[in-house]
C-alpha positions as CSV (number, residue, x, y, z in Angstrom):
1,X,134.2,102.9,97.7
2,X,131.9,104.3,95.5
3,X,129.6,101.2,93.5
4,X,129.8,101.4,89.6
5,X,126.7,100.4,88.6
6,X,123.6,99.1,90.7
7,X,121.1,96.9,88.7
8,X,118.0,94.8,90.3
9,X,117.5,91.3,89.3
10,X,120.6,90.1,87.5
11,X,122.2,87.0,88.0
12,X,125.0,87.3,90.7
13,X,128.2,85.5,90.1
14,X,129.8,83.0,92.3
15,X,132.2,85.6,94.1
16,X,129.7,87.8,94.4
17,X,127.4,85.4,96.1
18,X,129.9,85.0,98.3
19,X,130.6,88.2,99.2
20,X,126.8,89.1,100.0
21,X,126.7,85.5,102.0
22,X,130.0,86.7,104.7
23,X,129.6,90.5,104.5
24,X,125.6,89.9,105.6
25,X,126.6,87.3,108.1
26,X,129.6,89.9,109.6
27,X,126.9,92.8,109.6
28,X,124.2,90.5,111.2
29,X,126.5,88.7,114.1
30,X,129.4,90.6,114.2
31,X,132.0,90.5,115.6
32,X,132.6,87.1,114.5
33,X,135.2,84.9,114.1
34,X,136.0,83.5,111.2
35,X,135.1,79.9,112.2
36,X,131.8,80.9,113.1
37,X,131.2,82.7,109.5
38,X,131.9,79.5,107.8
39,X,129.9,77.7,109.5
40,X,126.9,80.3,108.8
41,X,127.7,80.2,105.6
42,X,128.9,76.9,104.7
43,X,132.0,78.0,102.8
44,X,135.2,76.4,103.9
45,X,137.3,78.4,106.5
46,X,140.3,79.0,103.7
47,X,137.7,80.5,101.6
48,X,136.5,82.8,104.6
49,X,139.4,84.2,105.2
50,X,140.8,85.5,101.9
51,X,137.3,86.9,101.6
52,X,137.8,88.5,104.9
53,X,141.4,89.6,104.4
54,X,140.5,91.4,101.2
55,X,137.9,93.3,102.9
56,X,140.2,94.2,106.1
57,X,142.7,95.9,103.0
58,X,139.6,97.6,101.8
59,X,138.6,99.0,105.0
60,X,135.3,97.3,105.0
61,X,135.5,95.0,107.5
62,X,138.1,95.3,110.5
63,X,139.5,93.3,113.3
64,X,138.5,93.7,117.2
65,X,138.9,91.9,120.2
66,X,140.1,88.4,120.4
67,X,137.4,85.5,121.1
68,X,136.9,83.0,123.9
69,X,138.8,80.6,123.4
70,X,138.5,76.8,125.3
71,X,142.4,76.6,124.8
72,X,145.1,77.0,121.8
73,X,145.0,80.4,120.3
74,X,142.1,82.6,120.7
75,X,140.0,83.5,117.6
76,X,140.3,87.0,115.9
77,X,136.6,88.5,115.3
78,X,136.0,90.4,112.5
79,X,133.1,92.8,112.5
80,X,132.3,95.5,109.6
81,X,133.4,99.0,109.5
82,X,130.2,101.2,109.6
83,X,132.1,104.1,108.7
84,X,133.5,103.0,105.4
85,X,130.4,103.9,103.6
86,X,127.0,105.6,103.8
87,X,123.4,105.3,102.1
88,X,120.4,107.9,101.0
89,X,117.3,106.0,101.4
90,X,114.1,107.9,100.0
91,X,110.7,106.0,100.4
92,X,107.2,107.4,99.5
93,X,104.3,106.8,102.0
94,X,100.5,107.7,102.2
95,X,100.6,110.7,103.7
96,X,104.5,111.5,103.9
97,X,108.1,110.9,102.1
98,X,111.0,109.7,104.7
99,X,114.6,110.3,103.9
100,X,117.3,108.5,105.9
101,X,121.1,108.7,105.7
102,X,122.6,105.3,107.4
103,X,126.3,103.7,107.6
104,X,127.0,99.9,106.5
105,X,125.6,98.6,109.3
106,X,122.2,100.7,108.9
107,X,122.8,102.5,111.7
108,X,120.4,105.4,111.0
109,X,122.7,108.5,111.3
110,X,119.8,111.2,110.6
111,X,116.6,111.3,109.4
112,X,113.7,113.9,107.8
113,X,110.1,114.0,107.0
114,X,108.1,115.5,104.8
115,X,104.0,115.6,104.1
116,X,103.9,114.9,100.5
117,X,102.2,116.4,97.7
118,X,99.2,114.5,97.4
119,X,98.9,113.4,94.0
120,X,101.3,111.2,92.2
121,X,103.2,113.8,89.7
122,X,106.9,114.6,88.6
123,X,106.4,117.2,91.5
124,X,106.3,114.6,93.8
125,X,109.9,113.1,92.5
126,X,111.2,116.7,92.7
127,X,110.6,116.8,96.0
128,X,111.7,113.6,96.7
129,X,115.2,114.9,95.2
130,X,115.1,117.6,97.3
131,X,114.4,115.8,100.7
132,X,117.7,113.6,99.8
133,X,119.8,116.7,98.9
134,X,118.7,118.4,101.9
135,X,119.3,115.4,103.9
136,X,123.2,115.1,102.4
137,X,123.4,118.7,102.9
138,X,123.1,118.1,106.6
139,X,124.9,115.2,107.5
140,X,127.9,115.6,109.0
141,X,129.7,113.1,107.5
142,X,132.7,112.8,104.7
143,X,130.3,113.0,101.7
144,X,132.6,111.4,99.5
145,X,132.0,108.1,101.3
146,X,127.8,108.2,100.0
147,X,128.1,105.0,98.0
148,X,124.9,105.2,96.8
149,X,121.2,106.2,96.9
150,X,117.4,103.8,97.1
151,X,114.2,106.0,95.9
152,X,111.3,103.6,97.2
153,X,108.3,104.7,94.9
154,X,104.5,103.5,94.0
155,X,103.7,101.8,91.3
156,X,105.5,99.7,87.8
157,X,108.8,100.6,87.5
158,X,110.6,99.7,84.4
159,X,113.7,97.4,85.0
160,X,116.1,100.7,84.4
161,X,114.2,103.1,86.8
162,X,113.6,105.6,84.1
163,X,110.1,105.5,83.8
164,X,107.4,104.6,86.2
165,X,103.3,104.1,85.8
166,X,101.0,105.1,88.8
167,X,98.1,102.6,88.6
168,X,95.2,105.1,90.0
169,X,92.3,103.3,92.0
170,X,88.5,103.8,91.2
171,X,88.2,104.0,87.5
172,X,91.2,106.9,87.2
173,X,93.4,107.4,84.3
174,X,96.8,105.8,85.0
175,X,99.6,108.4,85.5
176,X,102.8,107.9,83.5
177,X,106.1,109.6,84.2
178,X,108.3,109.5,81.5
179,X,111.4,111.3,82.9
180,X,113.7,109.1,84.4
181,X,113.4,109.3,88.4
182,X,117.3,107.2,87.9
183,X,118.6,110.1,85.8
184,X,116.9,113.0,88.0
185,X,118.7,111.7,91.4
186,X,122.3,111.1,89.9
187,X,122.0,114.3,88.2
188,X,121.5,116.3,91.1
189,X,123.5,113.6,93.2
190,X,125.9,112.8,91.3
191,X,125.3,109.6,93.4
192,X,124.7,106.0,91.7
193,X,121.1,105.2,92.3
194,X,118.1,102.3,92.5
195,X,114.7,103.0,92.0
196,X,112.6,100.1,93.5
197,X,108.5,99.8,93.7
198,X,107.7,100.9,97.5
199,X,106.0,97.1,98.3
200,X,108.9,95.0,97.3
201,X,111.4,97.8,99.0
202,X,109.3,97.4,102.0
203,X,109.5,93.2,102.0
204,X,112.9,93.5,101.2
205,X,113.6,96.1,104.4
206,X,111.4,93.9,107.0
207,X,112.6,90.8,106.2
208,X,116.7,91.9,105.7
209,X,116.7,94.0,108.9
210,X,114.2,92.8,111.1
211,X,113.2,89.2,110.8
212,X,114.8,86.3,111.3
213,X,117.1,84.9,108.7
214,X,114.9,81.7,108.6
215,X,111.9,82.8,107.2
216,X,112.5,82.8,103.3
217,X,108.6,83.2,101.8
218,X,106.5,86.2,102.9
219,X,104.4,89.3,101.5
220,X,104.2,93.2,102.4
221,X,101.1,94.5,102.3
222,X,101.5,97.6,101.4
223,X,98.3,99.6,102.4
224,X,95.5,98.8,99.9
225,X,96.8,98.9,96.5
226,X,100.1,97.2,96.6
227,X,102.4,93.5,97.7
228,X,106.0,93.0,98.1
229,X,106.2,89.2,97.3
230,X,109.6,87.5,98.7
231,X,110.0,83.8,97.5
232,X,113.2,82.1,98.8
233,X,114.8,85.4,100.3
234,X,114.5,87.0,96.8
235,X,112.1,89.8,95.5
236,X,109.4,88.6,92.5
237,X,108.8,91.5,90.5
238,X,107.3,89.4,87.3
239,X,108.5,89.3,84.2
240,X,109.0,93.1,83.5
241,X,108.5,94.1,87.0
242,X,104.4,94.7,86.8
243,X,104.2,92.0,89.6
244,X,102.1,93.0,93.2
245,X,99.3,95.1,92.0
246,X,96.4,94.5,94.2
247,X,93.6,94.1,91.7
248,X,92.8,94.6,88.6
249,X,90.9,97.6,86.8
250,X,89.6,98.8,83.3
251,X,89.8,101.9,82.0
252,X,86.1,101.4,80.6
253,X,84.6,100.6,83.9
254,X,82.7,103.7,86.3
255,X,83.5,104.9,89.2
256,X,80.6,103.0,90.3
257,X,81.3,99.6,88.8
258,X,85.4,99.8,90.7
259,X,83.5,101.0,93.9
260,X,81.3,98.0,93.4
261,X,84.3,95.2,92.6
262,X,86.8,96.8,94.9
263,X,86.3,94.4,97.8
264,X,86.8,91.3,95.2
265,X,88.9,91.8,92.4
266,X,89.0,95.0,91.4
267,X,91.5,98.3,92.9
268,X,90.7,100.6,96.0
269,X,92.0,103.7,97.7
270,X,95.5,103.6,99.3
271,X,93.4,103.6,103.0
272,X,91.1,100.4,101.4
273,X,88.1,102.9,101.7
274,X,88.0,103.7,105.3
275,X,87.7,107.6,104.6
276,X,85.0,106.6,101.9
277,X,82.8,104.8,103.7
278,X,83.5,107.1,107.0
279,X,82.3,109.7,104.8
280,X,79.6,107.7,103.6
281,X,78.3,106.8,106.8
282,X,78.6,110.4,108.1
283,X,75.9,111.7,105.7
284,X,73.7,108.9,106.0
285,X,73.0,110.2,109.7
286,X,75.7,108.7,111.9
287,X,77.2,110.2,114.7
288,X,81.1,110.2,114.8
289,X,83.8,112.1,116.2
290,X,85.4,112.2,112.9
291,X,82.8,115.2,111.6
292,X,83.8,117.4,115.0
293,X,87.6,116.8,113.6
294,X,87.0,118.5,110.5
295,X,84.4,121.1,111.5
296,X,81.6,119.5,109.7
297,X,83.1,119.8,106.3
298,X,83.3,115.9,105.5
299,X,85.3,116.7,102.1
300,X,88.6,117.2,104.7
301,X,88.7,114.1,106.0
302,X,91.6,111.8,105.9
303,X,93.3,109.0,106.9
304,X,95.0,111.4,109.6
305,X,91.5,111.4,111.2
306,X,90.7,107.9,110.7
307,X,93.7,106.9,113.0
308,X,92.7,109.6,115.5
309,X,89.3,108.4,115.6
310,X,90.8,104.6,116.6
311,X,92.5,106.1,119.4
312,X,89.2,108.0,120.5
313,X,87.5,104.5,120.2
314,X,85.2,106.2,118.2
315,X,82.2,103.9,117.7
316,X,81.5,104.5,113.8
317,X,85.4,104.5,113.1
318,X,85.9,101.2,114.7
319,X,83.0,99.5,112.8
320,X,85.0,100.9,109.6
321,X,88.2,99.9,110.4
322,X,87.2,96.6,111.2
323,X,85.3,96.2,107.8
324,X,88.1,97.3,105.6
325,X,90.3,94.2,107.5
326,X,87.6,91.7,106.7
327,X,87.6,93.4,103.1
328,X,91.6,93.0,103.0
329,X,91.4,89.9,104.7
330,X,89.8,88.1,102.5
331,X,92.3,89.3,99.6
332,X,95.4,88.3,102.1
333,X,93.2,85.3,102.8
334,X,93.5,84.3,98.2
335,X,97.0,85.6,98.1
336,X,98.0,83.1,101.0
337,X,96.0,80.2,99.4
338,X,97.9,80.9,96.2
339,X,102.0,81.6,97.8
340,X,101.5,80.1,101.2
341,X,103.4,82.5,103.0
342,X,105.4,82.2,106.3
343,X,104.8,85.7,107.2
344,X,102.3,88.7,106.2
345,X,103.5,92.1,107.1
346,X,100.9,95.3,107.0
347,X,102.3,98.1,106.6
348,X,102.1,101.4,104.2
349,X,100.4,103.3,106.6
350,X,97.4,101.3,107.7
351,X,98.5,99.5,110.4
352,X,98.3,102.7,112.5
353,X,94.7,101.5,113.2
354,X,96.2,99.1,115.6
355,X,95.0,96.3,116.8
356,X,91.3,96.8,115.5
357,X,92.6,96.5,111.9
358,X,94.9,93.7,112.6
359,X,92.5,91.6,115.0
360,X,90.0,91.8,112.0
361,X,92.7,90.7,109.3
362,X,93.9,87.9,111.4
363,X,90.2,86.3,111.8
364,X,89.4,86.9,108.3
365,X,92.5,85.4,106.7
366,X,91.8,82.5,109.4
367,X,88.6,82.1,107.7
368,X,89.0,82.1,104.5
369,X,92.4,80.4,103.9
370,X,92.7,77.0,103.3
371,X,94.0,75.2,106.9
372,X,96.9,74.1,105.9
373,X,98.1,77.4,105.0
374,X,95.9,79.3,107.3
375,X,98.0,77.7,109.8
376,X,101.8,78.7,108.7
377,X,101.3,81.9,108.5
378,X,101.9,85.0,111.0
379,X,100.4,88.5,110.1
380,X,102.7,91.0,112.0
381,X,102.5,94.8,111.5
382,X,105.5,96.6,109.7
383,X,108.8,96.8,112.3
384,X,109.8,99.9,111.0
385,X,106.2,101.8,110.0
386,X,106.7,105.3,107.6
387,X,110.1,104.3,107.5
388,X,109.9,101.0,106.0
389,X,110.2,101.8,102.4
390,X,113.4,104.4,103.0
391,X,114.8,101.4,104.9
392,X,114.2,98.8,102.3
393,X,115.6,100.9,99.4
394,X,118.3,101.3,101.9
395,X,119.2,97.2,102.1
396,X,118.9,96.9,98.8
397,X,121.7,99.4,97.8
398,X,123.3,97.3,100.6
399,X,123.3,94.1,99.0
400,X,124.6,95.5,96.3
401,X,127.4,96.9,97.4
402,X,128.1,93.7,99.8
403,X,128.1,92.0,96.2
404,X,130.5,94.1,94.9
405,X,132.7,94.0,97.5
């Protein structure tokens, strides 16, 4: 069943519609009878099932036990085959790079982690190849059924995935990669592949496999330099994909002058300055856990010790956790003013300061919104945590093969 092509943000046709609309209801609520799809769905029954007969020939979907029934013939369910098809998913994270390998239903079948390089470089989408080969490598499944592969990245991704720009925070030069992450996985795969920006795979992933199917308008988060934006179920990327940078930056300005703006308009660091201002604190004269952690040499600490020093309830950590969610607060607080979101998810990594970080979020955006809005929304962290962009990629190769169907 391998997918011909996989492109983001073209206009699906009428049968394909369709096909996404039963296939997600069948993963979602299977089994399922076919009355109760079209219902879900709101396409008449005849419609249904020739959808659903075609897909029982194809050996996507297949037939189980017979319903309840209140009298007269008892309803065949339908449910999806998991089996007839398997995704890579490869997300990149703060401080690591997941791969998972999952059937139709995303069913995680197996799963590796990495620590990544720590710069953005073509070394990092090297190994990024390698973690979804050596994942592959390992499965034991019938490899000829991989339908296709999501590599969930940082940063603007042009619409083809063959060239990405890492936007750098603090005054840094931008980082351009110019070889085509697309080309470098299919090469070595010789698997049809979708790059995606890590935020939007992340909205994508929370709100596909996690929330409810209600909620249609909400944002990801994603640590301190990126937002997924979903507006009525569907990802905005912008008009050349450039959309969810968090902030803006010059590459005139100091070091000093971003440090100075970072809380308003301008970029920060991926852990919205915690480690900074840990650091900064340290030297000053205050006493914290966080110098014991690193034997005194301040230039090793990391967001790794940060989250360490929550869970210690280390005094000077929690006084910097909870400033950088008033800091991020307040820029959730604009962005909800401005798409008034049903749902805020924080994820990328910093949501491993717990309730601290959230708790001071929460207030913050309460502050600062406008009621109204202030009101609708629910700041939740990430379901799924480091493996939220690997899962989102995942659904998104999903949906398209659904589409396809």
């Amino acid at each position: 069943m391998m997918i011909k092509q996989m492109l983001k943000d073209r206009i699906l046709t009428d049968k394909e519609r369709k096909n996404l609309a039963i296939l997600e209801v069948i993963r979602k609520n299977g089994p399922i009878s076919r009355t109760d799809i079209s219902k879900l769905t709101e396409l008449n029954i005849v419609t249904v099932s020739n959808y659903v007969n075609h897909y029982i020939k194809k050996g996507l979907v297949v037939e189980g036990e017979l319903d309840e029934s209140t009298g007269g013939r008892k309803p065949v369910l339908v449910e999806l085959n998991p089996k007839s098809g398997y995704i890579v998913g490869v997300g990149l994270n703060m401080m690591s790079m997941v791969g998972v390998l999952v059937d139709l239903e995303i069913n995680v079948i197996s799963e590796v982690k990495r620590e990544r390089s720590p710069e953005n470089s073509e070394k990092v989408i090297l190994e990024m190849v390698d973690l979804a080969a050596e994942i592959i490598d390992k499965a034991e499944i019938d490899k000829s059924k991989i339908v296709g592969v999501g590599v969930g990245v940082p940063g603007i991704i042009d619409e083809r995935g063959r060239t990405i720009r890492w936007p750098q925070s603090l005054g840094d030069k931008d980082i351009s990669v110019c070889s085509s992450i697309k080309d470098t996985f299919e090469r070595r795969l010789n698997i049809p592949t979708i790059v995606e920006n890590d935020a939007n795979a992340a909205v994508l992933g929370e709100k596909w496999l996690g929330l409810d199917r209600d909620v249609r308008h909400m944002l990801y988060m994603f640590s301190g330099v990126g937002c997924g934006i979903l507006i009525n179920e569907e990802i905005y990327r912008g008009a050349n994909g450039a959309a969810g940078e968090l902030g803006i930056n010059s590459a005139h300005s100091t070091k000093e002058y971003s440090h100075k703006i970072a809380t308003q308009l301008g970029r920060w660091e991926m852990d919205i300055g915690m480690v900074r201002h840990a650091r900064e604190r340290i030297e000053k004269g205050e006493e914290s856990i966080l110098k014991d952690l690193v034997r005194g040499d301040l230039n090793l600490l990391t967001f790794k010790e940060i989250v360490r020093g929550v869970k210690e309830k280390d005094s000077l950590t929690l006084k910097v956790v909870e400033q950088a969610g008033q800091d991020l607060g307040k820029k959730i607080a604009f962005i909800v003013n401005l798409f008034n979101p049903e749902v805020v998810v924080i994820g990328g990594g910093i949501e491993d300061c717990g309730a601290t970080l959230l708790d001071s979020i929460k207030s913050t955006v309460k502050e600062w919104s406008v009621e109204e809005a202030a009101s609708q929304v629910k700041i939740i962290p990430s379901a799924f945590g480091e493996n939220a962009v690997a899962l989102g990629v995942v659904g998104i190769v999903a949906r398209e093969i659904f589409a396809q169907a």
